[in-house]
C-alpha positions in Angstrom: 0.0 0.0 0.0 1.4 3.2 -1.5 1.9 6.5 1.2 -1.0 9.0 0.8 -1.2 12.8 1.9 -3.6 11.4 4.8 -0.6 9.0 5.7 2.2 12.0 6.4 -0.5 14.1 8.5 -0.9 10.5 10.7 2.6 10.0 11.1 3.3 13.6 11.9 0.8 13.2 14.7 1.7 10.1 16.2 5.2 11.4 16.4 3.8 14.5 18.4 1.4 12.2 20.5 4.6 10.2 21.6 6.6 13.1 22.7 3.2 13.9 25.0 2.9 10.1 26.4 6.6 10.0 26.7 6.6 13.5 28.8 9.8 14.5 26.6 11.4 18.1 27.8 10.6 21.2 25.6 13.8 21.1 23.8 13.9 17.4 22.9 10.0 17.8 21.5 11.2 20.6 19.7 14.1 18.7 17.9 11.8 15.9 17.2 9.2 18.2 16.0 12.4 19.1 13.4 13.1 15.7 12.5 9.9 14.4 11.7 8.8 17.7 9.5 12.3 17.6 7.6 11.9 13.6 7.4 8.3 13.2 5.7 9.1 16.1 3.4 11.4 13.5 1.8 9.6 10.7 2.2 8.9 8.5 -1.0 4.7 7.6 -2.0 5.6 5.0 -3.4 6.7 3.0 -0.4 4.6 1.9 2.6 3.8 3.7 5.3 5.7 1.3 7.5 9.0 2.1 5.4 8.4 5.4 5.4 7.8 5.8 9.0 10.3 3.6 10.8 13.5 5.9 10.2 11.5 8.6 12.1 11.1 6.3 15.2 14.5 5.1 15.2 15.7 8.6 15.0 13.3 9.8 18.1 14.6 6.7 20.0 18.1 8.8 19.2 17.3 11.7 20.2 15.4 10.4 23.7 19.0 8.2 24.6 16.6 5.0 24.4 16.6 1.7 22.7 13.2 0.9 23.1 10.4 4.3 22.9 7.6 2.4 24.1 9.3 -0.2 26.4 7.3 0.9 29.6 4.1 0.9 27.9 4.6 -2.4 26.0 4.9 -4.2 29.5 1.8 -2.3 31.0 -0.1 -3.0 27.6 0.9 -6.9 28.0 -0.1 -6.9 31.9 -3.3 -4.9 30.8 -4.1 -7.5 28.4 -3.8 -10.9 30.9 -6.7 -8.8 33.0 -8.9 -10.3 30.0 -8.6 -13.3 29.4 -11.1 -14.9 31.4 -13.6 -12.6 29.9 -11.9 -14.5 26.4 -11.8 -17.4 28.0 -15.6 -17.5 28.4 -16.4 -16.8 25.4 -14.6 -19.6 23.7 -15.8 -22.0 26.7 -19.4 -21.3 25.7 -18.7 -21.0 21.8 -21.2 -22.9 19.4 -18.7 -22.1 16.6 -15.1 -22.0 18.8 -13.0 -21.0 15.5 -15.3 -17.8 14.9 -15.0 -16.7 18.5 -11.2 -17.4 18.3 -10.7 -15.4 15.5 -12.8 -12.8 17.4 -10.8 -13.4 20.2 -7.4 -12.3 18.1 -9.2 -9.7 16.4 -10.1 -8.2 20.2 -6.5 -8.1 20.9 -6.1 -5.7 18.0 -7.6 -2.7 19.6 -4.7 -2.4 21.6 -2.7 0.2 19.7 -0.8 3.2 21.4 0.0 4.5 17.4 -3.7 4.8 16.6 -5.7 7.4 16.4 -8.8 6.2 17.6 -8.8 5.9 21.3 -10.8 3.1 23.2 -12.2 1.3 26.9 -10.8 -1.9 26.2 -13.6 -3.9 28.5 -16.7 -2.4 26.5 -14.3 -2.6 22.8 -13.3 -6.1 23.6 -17.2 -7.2 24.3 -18.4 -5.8 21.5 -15.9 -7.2 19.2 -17.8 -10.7 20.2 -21.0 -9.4 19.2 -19.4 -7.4 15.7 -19.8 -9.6 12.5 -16.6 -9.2 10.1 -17.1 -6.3 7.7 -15.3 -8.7 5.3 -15.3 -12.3 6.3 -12.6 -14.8 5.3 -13.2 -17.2 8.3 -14.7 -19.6 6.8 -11.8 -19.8 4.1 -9.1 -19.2 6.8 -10.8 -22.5 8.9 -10.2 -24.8 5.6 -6.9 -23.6 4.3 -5.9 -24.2 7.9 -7.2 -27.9 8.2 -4.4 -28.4 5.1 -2.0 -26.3 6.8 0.9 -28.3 8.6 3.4 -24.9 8.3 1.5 -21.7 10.0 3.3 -18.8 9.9 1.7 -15.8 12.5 2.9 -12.5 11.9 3.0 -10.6 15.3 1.5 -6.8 15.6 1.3 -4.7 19.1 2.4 -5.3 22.1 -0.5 -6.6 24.3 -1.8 -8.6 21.1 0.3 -11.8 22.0 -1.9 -12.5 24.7 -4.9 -12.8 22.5 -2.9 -14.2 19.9 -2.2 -17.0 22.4 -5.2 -18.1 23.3 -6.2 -18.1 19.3 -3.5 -20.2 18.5 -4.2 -22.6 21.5 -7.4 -23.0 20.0 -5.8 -23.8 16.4 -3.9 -26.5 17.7 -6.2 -28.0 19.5 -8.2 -28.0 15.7 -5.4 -29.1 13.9 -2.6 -30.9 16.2 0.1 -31.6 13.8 0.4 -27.6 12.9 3.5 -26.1 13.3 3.3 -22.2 14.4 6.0 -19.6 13.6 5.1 -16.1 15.6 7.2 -14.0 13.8 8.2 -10.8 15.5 10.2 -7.6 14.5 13.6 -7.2 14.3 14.4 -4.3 17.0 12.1 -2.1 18.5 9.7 -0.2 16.8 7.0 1.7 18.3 4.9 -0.5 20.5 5.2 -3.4 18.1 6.2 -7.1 19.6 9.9 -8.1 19.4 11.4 -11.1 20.5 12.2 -10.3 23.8 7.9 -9.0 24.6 7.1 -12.6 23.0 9.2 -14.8 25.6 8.3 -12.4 28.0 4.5 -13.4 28.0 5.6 -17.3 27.4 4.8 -17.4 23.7 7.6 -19.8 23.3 4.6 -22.2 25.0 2.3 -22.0 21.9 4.8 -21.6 19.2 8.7 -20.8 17.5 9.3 -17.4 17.6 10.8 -16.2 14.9 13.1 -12.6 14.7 11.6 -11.2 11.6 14.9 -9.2 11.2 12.5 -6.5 10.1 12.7 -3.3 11.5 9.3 -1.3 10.1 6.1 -1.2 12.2 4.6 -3.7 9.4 6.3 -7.0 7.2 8.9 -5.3 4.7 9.5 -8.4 2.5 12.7 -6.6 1.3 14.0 -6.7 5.1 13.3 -10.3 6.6 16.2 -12.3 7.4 17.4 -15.4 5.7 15.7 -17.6 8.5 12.3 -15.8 8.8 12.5 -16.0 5.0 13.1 -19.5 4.9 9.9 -20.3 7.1 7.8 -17.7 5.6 8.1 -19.0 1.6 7.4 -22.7 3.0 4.0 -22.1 5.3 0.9 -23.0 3.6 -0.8 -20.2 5.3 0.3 -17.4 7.1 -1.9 -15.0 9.5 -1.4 -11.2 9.3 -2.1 -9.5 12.4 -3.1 -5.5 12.4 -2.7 -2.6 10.1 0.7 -2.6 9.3 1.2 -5.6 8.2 -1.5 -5.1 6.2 -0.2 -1.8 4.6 2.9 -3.4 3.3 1.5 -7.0 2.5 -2.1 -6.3 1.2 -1.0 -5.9 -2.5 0.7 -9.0 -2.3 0.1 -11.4 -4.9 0.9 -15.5 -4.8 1.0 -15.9 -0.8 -1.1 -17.9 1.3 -2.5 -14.8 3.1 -5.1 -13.8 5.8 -5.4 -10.4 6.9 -6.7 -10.0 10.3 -7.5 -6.7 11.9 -9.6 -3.6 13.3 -10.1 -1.5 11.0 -8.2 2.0 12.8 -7.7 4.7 10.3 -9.8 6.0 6.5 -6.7 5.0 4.7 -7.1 1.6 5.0 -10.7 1.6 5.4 -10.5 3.0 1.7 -8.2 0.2 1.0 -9.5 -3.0 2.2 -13.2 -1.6 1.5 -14.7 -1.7 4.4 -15.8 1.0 7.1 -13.9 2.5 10.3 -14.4 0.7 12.9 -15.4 -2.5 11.3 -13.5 -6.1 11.6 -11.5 -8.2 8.8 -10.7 -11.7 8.3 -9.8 -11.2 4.5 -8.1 -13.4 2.4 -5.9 -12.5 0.3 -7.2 -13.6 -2.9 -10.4 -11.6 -2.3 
């Protein structure tokens, strides 16, 4: 998905919004008020947001002395998270069609997204995603390619996610017990998206290999995966796209067993997938 006009205003605020949740001095907001205004005046449409926005993190992260921006908020987002998973939990104990609500149950980890615009309560959000129908529903499709699948690749997105992603892909293997998953994650830090080091922290080891990505965008550059992740990725016979980003740089991919699973969180991609703000996906990505 190419970089639009709406794209640089987003990424301009988001850098703003992290100098107010980061409580950064006057001076150091000022130079990264410089930075990011200097950095999207060169950046390049024709690459992904994700692309185009990562150099301006890494450069904050610079500025701040840090390795990791959002490392305090990563591990209250992850403890926030285990708060609901009996609420989950119910819901797939009591589930007439289990792979539905676990889908729903991944999709309900996706509202947790300190980047996005849209704000939310995450108990009355993570209800109503149970009670949401998908906007553009793949499920079906997902539940058979995954019955032939012995290779599942699980592409990681927020921090706080994994513990939904979990419990989903408990649920899978108990479906389909000779499944391998891969939970790839991202190469460094990058905004509040999962690395290696927030998987193992919240025991996804238990539930599948993680895999570094050795990608460094908030999103799956293709260009940027590491020889292993590669390796694993080109073999899977079906691989699950968590959230927004991976969907801006992987939506226009042709050829690849994918399934696009997300809340839908800004009018960009609402215009892209075709569906409306706010709504749910499970989209193949054949259709």
């Amino acid at each position: 998905m190419k970089t639009t006009k709406r794209c640089l205003t987003c990424i301009y605020d988001q850098s703003k919004r992290a100098c107010e949740l980061l409580h950064v001095s006057v001076d150091e907001a000022r130079r990264i008020d410089s930075v990011a205004l200097a950095m999207i005046e060169q950046y390049d449409m024709n690459q992904t947001p994700p692309h185009n926005a990562a150099p301006l993190y890494e450069a904050m992260a610079e500025i701040l002395g840090v390795e990791d921006l959002y490392g305090t908020f990563k591990k209250e987002s992850s403890q926030k998270a285990k708060a609901f998973i009996p609420l989950c939990q119910e819901h797939l104990n009591t589930a007439e069609d289990i792979f539905c609500v676990a889908t729903k149950t991944a999709v309900a980890g996706n509202v947790i997204d300190l980047a996005a615009v849209m704000q939310y309560d995450l108990e009355e959000e993570l209800e109503k995603i149970y009670h949401t129908s998908f906007a553009i529903d793949d499920v079906k499709a997902l539940e058979s390619k995954l019955s032939q699948t012995q290779t599942l690749v699980y592409l990681a997105d927020n921090a706080g996610e994994e513990i939904f992603d979990k419990l989903y892909i408990e649920t899978i293997k108990k479906l389909y017990p000779t499944i391998e998953v891969y939970y790839f994650v991202r190469g460094r830090p990058i905004i509040n998206d999962l690395t290696c080091k927030d998987a193992l922290a919240s025991k996804m080891d238990e539930v599948a290999h993680i895999v570094d990505s050795g990608v460094p965008t908030p999103g799956l550059a293709l260009d940027m995966m590491c020889e292993e992740a590669r390796e694993v990725f080109y073999r899977a016979e079906c691989i699950i796209a968590k959230g927004m980003g991976n969907y801006e740089c992987l939506g226009e991919t042709k050829g690849l067993p994918l399934f696009f699973l997300f809340k839908v969180k800004c009018s960009v991609v609402a215009d892209a997938v075709g569906a409306d703000l706010g709504s749910i996906v499970c989209k193949a990505s054949c259709s």
